[in-house]
C-alpha positions in Angstrom: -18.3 -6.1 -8.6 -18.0 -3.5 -5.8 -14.5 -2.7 -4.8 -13.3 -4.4 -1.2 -11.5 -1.9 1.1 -8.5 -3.6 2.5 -7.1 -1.3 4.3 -7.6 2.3 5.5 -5.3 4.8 6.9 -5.2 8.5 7.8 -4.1 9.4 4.5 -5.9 7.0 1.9 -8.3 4.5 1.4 -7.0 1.0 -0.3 -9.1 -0.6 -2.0 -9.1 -3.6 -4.4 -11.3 -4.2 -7.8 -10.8 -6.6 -10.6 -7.6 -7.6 -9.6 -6.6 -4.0 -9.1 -5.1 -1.2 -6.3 -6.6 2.1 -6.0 -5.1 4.3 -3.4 -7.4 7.3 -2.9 -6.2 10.1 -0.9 -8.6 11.6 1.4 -10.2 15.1 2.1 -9.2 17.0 4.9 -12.0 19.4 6.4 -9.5 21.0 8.5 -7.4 22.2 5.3 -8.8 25.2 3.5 -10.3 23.7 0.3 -7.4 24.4 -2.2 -4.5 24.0 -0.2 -6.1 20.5 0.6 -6.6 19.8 -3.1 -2.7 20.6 -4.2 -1.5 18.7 -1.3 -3.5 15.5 -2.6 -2.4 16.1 -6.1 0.9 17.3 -5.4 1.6 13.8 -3.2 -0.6 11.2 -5.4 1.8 12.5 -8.2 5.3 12.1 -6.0 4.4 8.9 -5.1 3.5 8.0 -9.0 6.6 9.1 -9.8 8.6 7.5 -7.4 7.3 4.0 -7.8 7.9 4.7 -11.9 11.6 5.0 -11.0 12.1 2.2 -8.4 9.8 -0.4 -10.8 13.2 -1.2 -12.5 15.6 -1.3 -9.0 13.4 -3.2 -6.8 9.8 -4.8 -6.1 7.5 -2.4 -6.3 3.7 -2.0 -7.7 3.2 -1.2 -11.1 1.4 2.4 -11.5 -1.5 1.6 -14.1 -3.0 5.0 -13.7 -3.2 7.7 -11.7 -4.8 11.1 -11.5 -5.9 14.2 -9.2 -6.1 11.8 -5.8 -6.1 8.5 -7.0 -3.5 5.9 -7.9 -4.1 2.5 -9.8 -1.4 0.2 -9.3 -0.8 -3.9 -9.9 -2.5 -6.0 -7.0 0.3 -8.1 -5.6 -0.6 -11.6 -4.8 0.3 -12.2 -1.3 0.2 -11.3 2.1 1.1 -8.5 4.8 4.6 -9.6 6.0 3.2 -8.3 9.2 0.6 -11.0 9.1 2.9 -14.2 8.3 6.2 -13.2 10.0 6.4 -15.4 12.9 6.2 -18.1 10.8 9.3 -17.3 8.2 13.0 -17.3 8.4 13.2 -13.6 9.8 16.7 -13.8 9.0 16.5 -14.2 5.3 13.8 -12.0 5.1 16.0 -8.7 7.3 18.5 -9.5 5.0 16.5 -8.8 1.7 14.7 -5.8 3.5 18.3 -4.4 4.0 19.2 -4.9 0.3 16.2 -3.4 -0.4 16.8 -0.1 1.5 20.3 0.0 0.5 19.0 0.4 -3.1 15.8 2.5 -2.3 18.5 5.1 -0.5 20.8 5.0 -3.4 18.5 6.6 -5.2 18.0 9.5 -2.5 14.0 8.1 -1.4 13.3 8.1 1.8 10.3 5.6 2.9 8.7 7.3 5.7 6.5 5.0 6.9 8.7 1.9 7.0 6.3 -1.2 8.8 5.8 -4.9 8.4 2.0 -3.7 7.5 3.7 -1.9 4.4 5.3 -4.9 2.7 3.7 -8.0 1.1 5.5 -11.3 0.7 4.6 -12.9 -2.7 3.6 -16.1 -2.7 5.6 -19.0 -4.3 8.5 -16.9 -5.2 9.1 -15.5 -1.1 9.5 -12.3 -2.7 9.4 -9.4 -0.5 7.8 -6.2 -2.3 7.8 -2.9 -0.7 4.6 -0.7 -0.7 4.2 3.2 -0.4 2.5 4.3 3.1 -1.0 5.9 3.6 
């Protein structure tokens, strides 16, 4: 089965295969070759390590692999809370997106690229995991 890209940003393609998340961070033409090449690794590692840490304080992807530019993380069943949020009880759902942040600041991480397009609401369960950006 080929993988299915889901999403695409300026950063990284997303892309999903066998049940499975690969992020892979793009090459940038305008960057000299190897500063390009430790920025990629340099980031797809901090973002590794980051969602290591928050796994155990709040909904986050697990990180099956990773390497030079690419991470392999859990596919989380649901969908973009961008894409159902009309429809939910936005009040409940702020409320657990606060709790959230509370706990992902505790631990000195800042976001970045905080959107509605970056979180998925599980099905079932109405639980609200938080994704990395791009």
């Amino acid at each position: 089965m080929k993988p299915k890209i889901i999403q695409q940003g300026a950063e990284a393609i997303i892309t999903l295969n066998k049940n499975q998340i690969t992020k892979h961070r793009l090459k940038k033409s305008y960057r000299i070759k190897e500063l390009d090449e430790k920025l990629r690794f340099r980031r797809t590692k901090s973002e590794s390590k980051i969602l290591g840490k928050l796994k155990s304080i709040i909904n986050v992807p697990e990180v099956i692999s990773t390497d030079k530019e690419n991470i392999i993380l859990e596919n989380i069943e649901g969908e973009k809370l961008s894409d159902s949020l009309e429809e939910l009880d936005y009040k409940k759902i702020c409320k657990e997106l606060g709790e959230t942040l509370t706990k992902l600041h505790d631990q000195d991480i800042v976001h970045g690229d905080l959107t509605t397009s970056n979180m998925i609401l599980s099905k079932g369960n109405e639980k609200l995991t938080l994704l990395t950006s791009d």
